[in-house]
C-alpha positions in Angstrom: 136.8 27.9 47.6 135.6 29.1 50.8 131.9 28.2 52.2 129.1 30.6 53.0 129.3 29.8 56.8 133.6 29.7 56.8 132.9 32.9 54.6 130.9 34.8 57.0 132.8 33.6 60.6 135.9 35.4 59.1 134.0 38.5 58.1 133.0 38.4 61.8 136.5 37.9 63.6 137.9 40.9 61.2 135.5 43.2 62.2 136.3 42.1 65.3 140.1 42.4 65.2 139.6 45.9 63.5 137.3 47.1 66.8 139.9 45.8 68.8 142.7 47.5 67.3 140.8 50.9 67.3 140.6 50.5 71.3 144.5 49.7 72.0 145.1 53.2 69.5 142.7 55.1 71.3 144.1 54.3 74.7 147.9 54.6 73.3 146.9 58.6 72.0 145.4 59.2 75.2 148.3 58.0 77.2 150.9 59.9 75.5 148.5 63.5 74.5 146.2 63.1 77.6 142.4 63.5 77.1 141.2 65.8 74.1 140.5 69.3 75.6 136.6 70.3 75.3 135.0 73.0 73.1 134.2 75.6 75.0 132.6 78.4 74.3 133.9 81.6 75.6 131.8 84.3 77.5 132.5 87.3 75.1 133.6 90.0 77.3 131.8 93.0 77.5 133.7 96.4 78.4 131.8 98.9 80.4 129.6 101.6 78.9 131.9 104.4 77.6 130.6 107.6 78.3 130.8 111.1 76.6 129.7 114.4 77.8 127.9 116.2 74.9 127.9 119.8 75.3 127.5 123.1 72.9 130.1 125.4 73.1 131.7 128.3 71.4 132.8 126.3 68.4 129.9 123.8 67.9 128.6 121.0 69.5 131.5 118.8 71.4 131.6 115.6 72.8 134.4 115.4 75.5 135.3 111.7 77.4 134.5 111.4 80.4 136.5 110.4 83.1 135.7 107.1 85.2 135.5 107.6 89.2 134.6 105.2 91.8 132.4 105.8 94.6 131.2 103.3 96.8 133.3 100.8 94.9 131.3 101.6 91.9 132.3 103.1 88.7 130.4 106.4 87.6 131.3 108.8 84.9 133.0 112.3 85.7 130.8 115.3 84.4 133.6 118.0 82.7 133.7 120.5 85.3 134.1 123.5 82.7 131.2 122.5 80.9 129.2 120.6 83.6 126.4 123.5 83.2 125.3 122.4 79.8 125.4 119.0 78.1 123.9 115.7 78.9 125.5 111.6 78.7 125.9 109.9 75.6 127.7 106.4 74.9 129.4 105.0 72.1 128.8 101.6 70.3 130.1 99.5 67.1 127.2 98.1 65.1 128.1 96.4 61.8 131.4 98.5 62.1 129.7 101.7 62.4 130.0 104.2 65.2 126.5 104.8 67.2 126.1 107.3 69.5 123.3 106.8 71.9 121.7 109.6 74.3 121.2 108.1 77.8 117.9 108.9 78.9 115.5 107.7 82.0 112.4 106.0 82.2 110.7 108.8 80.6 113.0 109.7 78.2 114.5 112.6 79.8 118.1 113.1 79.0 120.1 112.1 82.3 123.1 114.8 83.7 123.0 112.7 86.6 126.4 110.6 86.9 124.3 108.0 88.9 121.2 108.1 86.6 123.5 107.8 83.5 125.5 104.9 84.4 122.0 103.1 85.2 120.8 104.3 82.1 123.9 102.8 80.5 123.5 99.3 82.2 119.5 99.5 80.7 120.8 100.0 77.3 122.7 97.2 77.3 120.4 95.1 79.0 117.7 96.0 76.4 120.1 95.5 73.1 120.2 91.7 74.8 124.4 92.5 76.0 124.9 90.9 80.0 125.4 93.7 82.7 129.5 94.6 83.1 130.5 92.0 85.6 131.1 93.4 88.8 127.9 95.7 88.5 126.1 92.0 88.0 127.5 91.0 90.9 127.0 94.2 93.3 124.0 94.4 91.9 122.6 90.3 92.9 124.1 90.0 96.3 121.8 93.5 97.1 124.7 94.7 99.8 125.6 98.0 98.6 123.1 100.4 98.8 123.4 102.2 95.0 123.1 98.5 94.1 120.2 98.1 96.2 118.8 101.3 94.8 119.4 100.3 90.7 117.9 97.0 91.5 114.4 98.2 93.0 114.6 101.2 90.4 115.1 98.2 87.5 112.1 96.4 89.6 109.8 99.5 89.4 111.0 100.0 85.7 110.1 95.8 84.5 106.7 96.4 86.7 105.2 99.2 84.6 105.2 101.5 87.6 106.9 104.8 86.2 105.0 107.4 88.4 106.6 105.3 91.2 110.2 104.8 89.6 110.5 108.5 88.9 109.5 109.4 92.6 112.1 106.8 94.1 114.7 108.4 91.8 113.7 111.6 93.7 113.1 110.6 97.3 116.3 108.1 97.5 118.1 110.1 95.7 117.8 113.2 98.1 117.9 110.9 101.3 121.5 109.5 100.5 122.4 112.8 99.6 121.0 114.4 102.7 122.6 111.6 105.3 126.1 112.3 103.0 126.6 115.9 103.6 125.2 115.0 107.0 128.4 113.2 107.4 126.0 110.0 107.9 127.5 108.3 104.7 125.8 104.9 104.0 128.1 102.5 101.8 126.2 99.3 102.7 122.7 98.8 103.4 122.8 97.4 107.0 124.1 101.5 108.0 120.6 102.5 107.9 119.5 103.2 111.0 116.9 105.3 112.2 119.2 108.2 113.1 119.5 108.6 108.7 115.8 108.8 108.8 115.5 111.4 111.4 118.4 113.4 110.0 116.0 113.2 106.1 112.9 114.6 108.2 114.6 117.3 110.2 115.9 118.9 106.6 112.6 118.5 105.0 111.1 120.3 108.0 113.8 123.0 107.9 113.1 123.4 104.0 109.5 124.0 104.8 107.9 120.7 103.0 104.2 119.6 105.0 103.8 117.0 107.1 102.3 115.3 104.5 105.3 115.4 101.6 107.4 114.0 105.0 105.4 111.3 105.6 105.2 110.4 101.8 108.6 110.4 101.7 109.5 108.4 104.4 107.2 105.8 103.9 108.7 105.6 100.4 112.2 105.1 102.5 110.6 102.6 104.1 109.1 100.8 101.5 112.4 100.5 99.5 114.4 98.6 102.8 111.4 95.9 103.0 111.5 95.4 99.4 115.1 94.9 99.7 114.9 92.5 102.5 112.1 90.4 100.6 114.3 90.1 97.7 117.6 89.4 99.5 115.0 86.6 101.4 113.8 85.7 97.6 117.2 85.3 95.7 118.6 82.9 99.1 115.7 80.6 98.5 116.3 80.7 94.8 119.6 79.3 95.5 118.8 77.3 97.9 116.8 75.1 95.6 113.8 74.8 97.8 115.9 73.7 101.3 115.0 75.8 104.0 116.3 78.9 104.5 116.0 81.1 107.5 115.2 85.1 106.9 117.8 87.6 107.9 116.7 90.8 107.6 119.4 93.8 106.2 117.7 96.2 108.3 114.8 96.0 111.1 112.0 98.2 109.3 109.6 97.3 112.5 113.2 98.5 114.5 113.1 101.7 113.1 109.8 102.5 113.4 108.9 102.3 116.5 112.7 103.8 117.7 111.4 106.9 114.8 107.8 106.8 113.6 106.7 108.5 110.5 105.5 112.4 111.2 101.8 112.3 111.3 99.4 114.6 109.3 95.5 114.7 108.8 94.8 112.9 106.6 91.3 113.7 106.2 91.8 117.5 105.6 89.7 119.2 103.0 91.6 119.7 99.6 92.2 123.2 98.4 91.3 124.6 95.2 91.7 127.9 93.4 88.9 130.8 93.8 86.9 132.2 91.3 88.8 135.3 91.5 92.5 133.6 91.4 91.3 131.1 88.2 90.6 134.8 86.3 93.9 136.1 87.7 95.8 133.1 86.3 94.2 133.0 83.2 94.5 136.7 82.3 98.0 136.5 83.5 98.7 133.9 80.8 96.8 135.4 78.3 98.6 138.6 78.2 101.6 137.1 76.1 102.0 133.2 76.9 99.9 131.4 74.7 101.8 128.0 75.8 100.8 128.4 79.6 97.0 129.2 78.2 97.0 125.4 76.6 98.7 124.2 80.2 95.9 125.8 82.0 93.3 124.5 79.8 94.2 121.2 79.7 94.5 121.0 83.8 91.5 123.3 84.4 89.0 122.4 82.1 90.3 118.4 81.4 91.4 117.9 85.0 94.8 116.1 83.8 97.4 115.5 85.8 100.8 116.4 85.4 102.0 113.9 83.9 99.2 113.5 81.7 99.5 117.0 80.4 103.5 116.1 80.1 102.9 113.1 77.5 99.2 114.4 76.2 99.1 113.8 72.4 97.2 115.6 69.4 96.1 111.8 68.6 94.6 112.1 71.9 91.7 114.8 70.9 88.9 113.4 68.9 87.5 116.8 67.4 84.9 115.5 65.9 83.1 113.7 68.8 84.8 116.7 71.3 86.6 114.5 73.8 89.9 113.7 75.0 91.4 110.5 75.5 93.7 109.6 78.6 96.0 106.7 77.6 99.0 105.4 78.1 102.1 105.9 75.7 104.4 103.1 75.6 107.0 104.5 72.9 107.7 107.8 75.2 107.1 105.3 78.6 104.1 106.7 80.0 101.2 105.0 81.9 98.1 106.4 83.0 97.8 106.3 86.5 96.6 102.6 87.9 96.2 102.1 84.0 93.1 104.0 84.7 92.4 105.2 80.7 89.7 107.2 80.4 87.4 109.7 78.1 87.0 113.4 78.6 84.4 115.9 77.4 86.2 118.6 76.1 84.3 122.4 76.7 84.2 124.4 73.2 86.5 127.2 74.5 89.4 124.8 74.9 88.5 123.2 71.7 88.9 126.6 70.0 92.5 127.3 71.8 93.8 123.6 70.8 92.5 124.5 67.5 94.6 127.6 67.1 97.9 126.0 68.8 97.7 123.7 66.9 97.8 125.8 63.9 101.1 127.4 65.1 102.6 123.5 65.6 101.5 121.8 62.9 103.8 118.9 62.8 104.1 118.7 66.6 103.2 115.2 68.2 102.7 116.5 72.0 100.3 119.5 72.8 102.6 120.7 75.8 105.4 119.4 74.5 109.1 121.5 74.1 110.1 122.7 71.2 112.3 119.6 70.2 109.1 117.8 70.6 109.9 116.4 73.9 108.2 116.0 77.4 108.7 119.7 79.0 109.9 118.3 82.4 109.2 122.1 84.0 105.9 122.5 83.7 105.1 123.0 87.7 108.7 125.4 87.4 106.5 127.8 84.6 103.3 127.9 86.3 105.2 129.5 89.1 107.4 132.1 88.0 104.2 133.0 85.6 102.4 134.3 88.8 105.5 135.3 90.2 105.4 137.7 87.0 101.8 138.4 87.1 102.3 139.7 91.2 99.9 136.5 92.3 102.5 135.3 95.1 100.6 135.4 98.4 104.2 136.7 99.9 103.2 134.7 103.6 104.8 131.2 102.7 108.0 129.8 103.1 108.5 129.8 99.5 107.5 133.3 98.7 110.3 134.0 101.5 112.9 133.1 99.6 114.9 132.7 96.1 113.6 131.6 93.9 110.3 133.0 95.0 108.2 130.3 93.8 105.0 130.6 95.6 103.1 127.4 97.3 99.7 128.7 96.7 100.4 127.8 92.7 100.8 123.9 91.7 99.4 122.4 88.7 97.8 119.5 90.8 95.7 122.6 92.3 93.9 122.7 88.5 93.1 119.4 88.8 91.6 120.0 92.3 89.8 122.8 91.2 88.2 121.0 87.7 86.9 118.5 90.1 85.1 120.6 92.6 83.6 122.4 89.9 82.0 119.4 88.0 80.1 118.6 91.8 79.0 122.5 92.0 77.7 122.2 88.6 75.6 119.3 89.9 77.7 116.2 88.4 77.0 113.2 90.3 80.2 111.6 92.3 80.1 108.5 89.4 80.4 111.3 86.7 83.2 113.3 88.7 85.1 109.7 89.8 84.7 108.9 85.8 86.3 112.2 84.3 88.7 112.6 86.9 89.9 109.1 86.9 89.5 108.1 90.5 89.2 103.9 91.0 88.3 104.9 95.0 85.5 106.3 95.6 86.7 107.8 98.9 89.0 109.9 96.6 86.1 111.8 95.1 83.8 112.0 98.4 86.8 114.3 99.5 86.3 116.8 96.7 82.3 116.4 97.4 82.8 117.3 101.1 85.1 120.6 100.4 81.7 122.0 97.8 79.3 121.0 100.7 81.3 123.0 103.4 81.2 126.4 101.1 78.2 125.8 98.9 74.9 128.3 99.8 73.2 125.6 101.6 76.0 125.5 104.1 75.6 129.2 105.0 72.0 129.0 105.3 72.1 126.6 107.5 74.7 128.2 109.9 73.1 131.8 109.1 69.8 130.3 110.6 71.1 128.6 113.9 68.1 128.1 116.9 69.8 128.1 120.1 66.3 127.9 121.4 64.4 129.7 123.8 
């Protein structure tokens, strides 16, 4: 028989004998197999974006490959030369083992023909369906050294902000400025070839092409603009992985450099706006009313709302109370548009433009946008129609550069001018400058002192005054 105690001191030196056996087999396997390999989990691979041109053709609708090229060391689709007039990108995906075909579109939802705009499109859509960017566009795109990485980065920054009337104007302005300096055999692959020579080169075409001092200035500031941003970023992303050591700024190019070797053109900037005449509002009108009821609705909605473009581009049905006679200037996240320093406001709408969105609307019942195409979509042409609809109606003032030349699309005529014109008339009617700031949707009120000093310089009391000058005796 064997005692409680004897009992439980050889309970203790098994388990003790068992632990130590466990250790000599443990280190014997490792010895001969070497440590166990750990689980990892592998980075799934994700192939680039492949692209498809789709494009109508004799025998139906068509989607055709597209061929990969590489530019700048990176990789954009090919556009089918024989059918690069008509068609727009697509990709193609597997979900749940089903083929999805997905239209790449901008920040607006415009369908992109652009090989640069579609492979950023491409990178967007699989950013936003949670899949990592391919991985050398990740890379290009965080050291910030090329420049078309240095452009889809600031354009992805403007996008994440909210700021769409400034993303679609740096697509524009950058855009036109690399492809200005590249048939200027100024080719810029990295950003640290900017100099101010590019810039000067930009300026002297927009001169040559006619555009104001203004546009110039606009534009190059915009230049401008995107090469600090760049530098604050690069300067951001080095203390980010610096992990809050000290890190010295080193500028990709000298902004302050290039300034003062090429300052931006100067322009008044306090010059009186210009607006349509009586007599040229009729002409317009008439012109439209003779057999485009569409441009009728355009004119209304910038004459007698004072919307701008792009608020006429996304204005809604849901958007006009009919009952309380107003109009309501919001933003539209679905279709990605935002009112203007998200600035919403409510309009007054006059009974005659009541009475024609009553009747268009009767002809588009199921329509969601009042200006809208006939898909339904944003018309991205609107400032193109208003044009060549006084170039029809023989309204071109034939003295600028643009009546001088194809496509004959006069100057005097821009659908900004509506809006210019709605707001001078509010102060002749005797609107106070809260009432007009309010409608028109100015936050400064310097914006709409402007508009009240261009109704002072013509109004009766003006001409009076200098129709009654004392030079004395």
């Amino acid at each position: 028989m064997i005692g409680a105690e004897e009992g439980t001191l050889l309970t203790h030196r098994l388990q003790m004998s068992y632990g130590f056996c466990t250790i000599l087999c443990t280190a014997y396997t490792f010895t001969l197999k070497g440590p166990t390999p750990m689980t990892t989990t592998a980075t799934p691979k994700v192939p680039s974006p492949k692209y498809y041109w789709l494009t109508k053709t004799d025998a139906g609708w068509k989607r055709i490959p597209c061929l990969i090229e590489t530019i700048h060391g990176e990789r954009r689709p090919k556009v089918p030369t024989e059918y690069a007039s008509n068609g727009r990108f697509q990709t193609r995906e597997q979900v749940n083992g089903k083929t999805v075909w997905r239209n790449l579109t901008d920040g607006r939802g415009q369908s992109v023909t652009n090989p640069i705009l579609a492979r950023d499109a491409a990178l967007r859509l699989q950013k936003a369906v949670g899949v990592r960017m391919h991985e050398a566009m990740k890379t290009a795109s965080d050291e910030l050294y090329t420049v078309y990485s240095a452009v889809d980065a600031y354009e992805i920054w403007l996008q994440d902000k909210g700021r769409d009337e400034a993303l679609l104007q740096a697509k524009q302005v950058l855009g036109e400025f690399l492809g200005v300096c590249r048939k200027a055999s100024l080719p810029i692959t990295r950003i640290t070839d900017i100099s101010e020579e590019h810039l000067r080169v930009y300026m002297r075409v927009l001169q040559d092409d006619g555009k104001s001092l203004r546009t110039q200035a606009n534009k190059y500031d915009r230049v401008i603009f995107w090469l600090n941003w760049v530098n604050d970023e690069k300067y951001r992303r080095e203390r980010k992985r610096a992990k809050g050591k000290y890190v010295q700024r080193r500028d990709y190019v000298d902004t302050k450099l290039i300034r003062e070797a090429f300052p931006a053109p100067e322009y008044d900037r306090d010059a009186p706006v210009t607006t349509y005449s009586k007599a040229q509002v009729e002409a317009i009108m008439e012109a439209a009313g003779e057999g485009d009821p569409y441009m009728v609705v355009v004119l209304h909605l910038g004459l007698y709302l004072g919307l701008r473009m792009q608020e006429i581009k996304f204005a809604c049905w849901s958007d006009v109370n009919r009952h309380a006679k107003t109009f309501r200037v919001q933003s539209k996240a679905d279709l990605g548009f935002r009112v203007k320093a998200k600035h919403e406001r409510t309009i007054p709408i006059p009974i005659d433009t009541l009475e024609v969105l009553r009747h268009w609307r009767a002809k588009h019942p199921n329509a969601r946008l009042i200006a809208g195409t006939g898909s339904d979509s944003p018309n991205k042409h609107l400032l193109r129609a208003l044009k060549r609809m006084a170039r029809s109606a023989g309204l071109n003032c034939g003295h600028c550069q643009g009546c001088q030349k194809a496509p004959y699309e006069c100057r005097e005529f821009g659908l900004h001018k509506l809006r210019r014109t709605y707001a001078t008339a509010l102060i002749r009617t005797g609107a106070d400058y809260k009432t007009v700031g309010k409608y028109a949707g100015h936050r400064d009120p310097k914006t709409t002192k402007r508009y009240i000093d261009a109704v002072n310089v013509t109004s009766k009391a003006a001409q009076k005054l200098v129709n009654t000058l004392d030079f004395g005796d």
